[in-house]
C-alpha positions in Angstrom: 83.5 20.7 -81.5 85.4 17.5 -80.4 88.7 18.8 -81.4 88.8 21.8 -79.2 91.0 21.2 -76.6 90.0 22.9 -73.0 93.4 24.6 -71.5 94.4 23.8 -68.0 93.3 27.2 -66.8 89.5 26.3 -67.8 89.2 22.8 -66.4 86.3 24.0 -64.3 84.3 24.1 -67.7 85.3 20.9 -68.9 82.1 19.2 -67.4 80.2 21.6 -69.2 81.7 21.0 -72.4 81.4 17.3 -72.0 78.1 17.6 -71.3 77.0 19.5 -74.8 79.2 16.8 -76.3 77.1 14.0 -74.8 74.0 15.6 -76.1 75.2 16.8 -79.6 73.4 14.3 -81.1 70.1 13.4 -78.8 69.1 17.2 -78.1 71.1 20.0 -80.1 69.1 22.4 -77.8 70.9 21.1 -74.3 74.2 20.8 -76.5 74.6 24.6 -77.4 73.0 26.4 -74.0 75.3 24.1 -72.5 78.2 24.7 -74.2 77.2 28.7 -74.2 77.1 28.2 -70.6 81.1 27.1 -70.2 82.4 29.8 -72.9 80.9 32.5 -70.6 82.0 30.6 -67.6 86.0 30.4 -69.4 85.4 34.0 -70.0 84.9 35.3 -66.4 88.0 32.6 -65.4 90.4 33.4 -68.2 90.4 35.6 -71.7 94.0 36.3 -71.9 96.2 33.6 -72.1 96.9 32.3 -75.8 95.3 29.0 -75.1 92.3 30.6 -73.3 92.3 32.4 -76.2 92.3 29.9 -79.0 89.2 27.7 -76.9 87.1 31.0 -77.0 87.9 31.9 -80.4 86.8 27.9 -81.4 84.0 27.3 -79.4 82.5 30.9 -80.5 82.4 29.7 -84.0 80.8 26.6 -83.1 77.9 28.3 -81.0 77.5 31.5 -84.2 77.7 28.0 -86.3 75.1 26.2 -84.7 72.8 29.6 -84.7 72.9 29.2 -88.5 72.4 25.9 -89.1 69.1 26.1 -86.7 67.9 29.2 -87.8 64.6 27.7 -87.2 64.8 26.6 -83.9 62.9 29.0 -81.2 64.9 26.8 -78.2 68.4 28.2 -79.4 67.0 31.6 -80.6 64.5 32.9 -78.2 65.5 32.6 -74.3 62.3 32.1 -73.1 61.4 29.2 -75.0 65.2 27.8 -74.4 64.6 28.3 -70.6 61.5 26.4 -70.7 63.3 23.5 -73.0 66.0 23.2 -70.5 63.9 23.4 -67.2 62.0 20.8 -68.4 65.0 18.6 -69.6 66.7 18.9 -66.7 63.7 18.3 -64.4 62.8 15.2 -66.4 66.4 13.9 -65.7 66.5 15.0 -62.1 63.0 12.9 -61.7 63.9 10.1 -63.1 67.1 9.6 -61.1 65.0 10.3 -57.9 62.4 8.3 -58.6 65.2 5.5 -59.0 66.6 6.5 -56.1 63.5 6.2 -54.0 62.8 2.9 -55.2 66.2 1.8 -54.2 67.7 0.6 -57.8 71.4 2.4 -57.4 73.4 2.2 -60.4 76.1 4.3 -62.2 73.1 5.8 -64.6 71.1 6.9 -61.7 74.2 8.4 -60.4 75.1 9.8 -64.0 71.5 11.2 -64.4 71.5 12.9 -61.1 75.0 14.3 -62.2 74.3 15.6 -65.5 70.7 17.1 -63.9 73.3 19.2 -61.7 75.0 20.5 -64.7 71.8 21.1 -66.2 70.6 23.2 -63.7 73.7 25.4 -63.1 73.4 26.1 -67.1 69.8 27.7 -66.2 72.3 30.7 -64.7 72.3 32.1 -68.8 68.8 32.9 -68.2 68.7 34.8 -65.0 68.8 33.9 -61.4 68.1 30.9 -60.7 64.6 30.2 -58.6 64.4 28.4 -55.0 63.1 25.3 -56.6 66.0 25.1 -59.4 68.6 25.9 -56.7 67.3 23.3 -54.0 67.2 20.9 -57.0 70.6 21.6 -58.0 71.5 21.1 -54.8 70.3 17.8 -53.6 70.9 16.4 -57.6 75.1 17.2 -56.9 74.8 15.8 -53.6 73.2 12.4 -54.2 75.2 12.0 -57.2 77.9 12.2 -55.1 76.7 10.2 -52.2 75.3 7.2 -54.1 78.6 7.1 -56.4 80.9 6.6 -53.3 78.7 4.2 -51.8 79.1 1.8 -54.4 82.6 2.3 -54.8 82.7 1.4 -51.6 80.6 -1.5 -51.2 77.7 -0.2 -49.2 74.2 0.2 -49.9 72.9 4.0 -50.3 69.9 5.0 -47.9 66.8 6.1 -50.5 65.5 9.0 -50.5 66.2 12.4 -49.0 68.8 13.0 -46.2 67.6 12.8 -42.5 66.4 16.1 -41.5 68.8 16.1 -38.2 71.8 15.1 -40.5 74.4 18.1 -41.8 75.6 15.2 -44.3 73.4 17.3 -47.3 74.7 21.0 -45.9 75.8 23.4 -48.6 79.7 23.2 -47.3 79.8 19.2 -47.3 78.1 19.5 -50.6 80.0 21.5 -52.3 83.4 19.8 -50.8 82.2 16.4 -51.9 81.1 17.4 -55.7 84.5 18.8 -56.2 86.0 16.0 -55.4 88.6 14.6 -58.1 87.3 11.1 -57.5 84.2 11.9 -59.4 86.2 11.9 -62.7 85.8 8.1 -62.0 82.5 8.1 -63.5 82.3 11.2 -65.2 83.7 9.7 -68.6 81.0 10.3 -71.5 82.1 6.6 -73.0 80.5 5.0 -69.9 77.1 6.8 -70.3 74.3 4.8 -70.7 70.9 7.2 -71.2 68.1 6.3 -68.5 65.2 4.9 -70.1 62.8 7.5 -69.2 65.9 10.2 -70.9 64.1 12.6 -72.7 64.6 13.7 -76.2 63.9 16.9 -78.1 60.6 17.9 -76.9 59.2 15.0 -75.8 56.4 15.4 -73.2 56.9 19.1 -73.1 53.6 20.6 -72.6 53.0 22.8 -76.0 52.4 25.7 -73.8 55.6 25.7 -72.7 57.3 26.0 -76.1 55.5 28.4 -77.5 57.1 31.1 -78.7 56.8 34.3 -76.8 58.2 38.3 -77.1 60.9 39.2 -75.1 63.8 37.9 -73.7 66.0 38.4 -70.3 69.9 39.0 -71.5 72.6 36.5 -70.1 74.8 38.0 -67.7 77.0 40.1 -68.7 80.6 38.5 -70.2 83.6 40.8 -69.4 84.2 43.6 -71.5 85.9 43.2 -74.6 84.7 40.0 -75.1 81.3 38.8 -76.2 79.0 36.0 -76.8 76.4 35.4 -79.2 73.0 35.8 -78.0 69.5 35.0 -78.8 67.1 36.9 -80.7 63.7 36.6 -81.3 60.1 37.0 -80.2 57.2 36.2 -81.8 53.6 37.3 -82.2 51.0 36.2 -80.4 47.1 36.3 -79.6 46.5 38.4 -76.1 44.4 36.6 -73.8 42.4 37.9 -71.1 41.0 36.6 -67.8 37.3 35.7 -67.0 36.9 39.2 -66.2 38.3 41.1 -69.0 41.7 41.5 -67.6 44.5 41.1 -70.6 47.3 38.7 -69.9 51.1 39.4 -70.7 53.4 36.6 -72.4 55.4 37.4 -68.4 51.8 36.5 -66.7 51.6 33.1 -68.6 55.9 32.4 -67.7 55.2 32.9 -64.1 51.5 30.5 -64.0 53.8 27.8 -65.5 57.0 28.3 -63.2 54.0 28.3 -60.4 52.1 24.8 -61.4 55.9 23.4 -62.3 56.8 24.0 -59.0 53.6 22.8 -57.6 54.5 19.3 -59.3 57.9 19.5 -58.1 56.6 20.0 -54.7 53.9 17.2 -54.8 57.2 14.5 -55.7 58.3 15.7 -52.0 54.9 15.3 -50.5 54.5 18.7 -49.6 51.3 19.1 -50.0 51.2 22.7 -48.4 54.0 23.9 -51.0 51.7 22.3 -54.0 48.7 23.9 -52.8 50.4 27.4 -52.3 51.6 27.6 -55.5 48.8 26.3 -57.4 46.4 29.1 -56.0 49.5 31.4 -57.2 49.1 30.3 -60.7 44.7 30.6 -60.4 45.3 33.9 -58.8 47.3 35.1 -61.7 45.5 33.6 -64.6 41.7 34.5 -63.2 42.7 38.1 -61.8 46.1 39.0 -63.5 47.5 39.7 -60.0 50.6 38.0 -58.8 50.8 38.2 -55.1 
């Protein structure tokens, strides 16, 4: 995988493919939907020129390659357990850079961590659209990595925490503009990556619920015609549970309970305490009537 070359044309993926690279080794999971995320990214950007050509045709092999070799693996093979493996990931990343943050210890891995949890999170697209929570993380992950990286290049100490409510300096059009910026290529060099302490590895802390196996799975979006990429097969049995009062609970039932108390959590690290409590009695709701309202 480190010999294919990335044509000029698909230099928009290359962070992407960096990214898989940085995590060959410490989670083969992030590595492929990573690098499954750029190939169907290079495909929407370019499939026609012969060197857009020759980086499909290589990094195809290596994703139908890596399918084989972890034949085993339900995170690379079943979408719903590899969305629930990469949420977490990236959420675990993304929390440990803000939690740095807050307590006011700036430093090229906090920046790096926020970074890489931005990539992360655009890389939960494969599995659908992405949910408010994922998209306002996404969101504030790019733009402190961005913020806190040019305040130390330029000498001045970055204010903790989120961005005052009357300021437009974390709007979606300053965002964006900033995290584009070729400057960032300053400290987006995998040789200068130093993994966060609290970095996770391959399953680590991972509630077991989450990574259970379960039937179904949502496609990717769809890759241009006459082009395709491998994708994930799978499904598993499993024991149907019911409520208290008899009601019989879908694999989809126990997704959605999860997403709810995950974003409860996520809400509680904001002190929104209305948020939390909102969608906790989503998730009781669900799990002791069946209904989701």
């Amino acid at each position: 995988m480190a010999n294919i070359r990335v044509p000029e044309s698909l230099k928009a993926v290359q962070p992407y493919i960096r990214a898989s690279m940085e995590h060959r080794q410490r989670d083969i999971v992030v590595s492929y939907w990573c690098y499954f995320y750029a190939c169907q990214s290079a495909l929407k950007i370019d499939k026609s020129s012969e060197e857009s050509v020759a980086f499909l045709t290589a990094a195809l092999d290596w994703l139908e390659k890596i399918k084989k070799e972890k034949s085993d693996n339900e995170a690379i093979h079943n979408e719903v357990v590899a969305q629930a493996h990469m949420e977490n990931y990236a959420l675990k990343l993304f929390l440990w850079a803000d939690n740095e943050d807050r307590s006011s210890r700036f430093n090229k891995n906090v920046v790096k961590a926020f970074y890489t949890a931005g990539l992360l999170f655009d890389v939960l697209a494969v599995f659908g659209e992405l949910t408010d929570e994922v998209t306002h993380n996404r969101k504030y992950a790019k733009w402190k990595a961005t913020y806190i990286h040019n305040c130390l290049k330029n000498g001045e100490t970055p204010i903790p925490g989120p961005a005052n409510q009357d300021s437009d300096e974390f709007s979606e059009g300053t965002q964006e503009q900033s995290w584009n910026n070729p400057s960032a290529s300053e400290w987006n060099q995998p040789t200068n990556y130093v993994s966060p302490p609290a970095l996770p590895t391959p399953n680590s802390g991972v509630p077991n619920s989450l990574l259970t196996p379960a039937p179904g799975v949502h496609a990717p979006p769809s890759t241009p015609s006459g082009s395709t990429l491998p994708s994930p097969s799978g499904g598993s049995s499993y024991t149907q549970a019911k409520t208290p009062n008899g009601i019989v609970l879908c694999p989809e039932d126990f997704h959605k309970a999860q997403k709810y108390c995950k974003w409860a959590g996520s809400a509680l690290q904001y002190e929104d305490v209305s948020t939390a409590i909102d969608n906790l009695q989503k998730a009781l709701l669900l799990l002791t009537t069946g209904k989701d309202e």
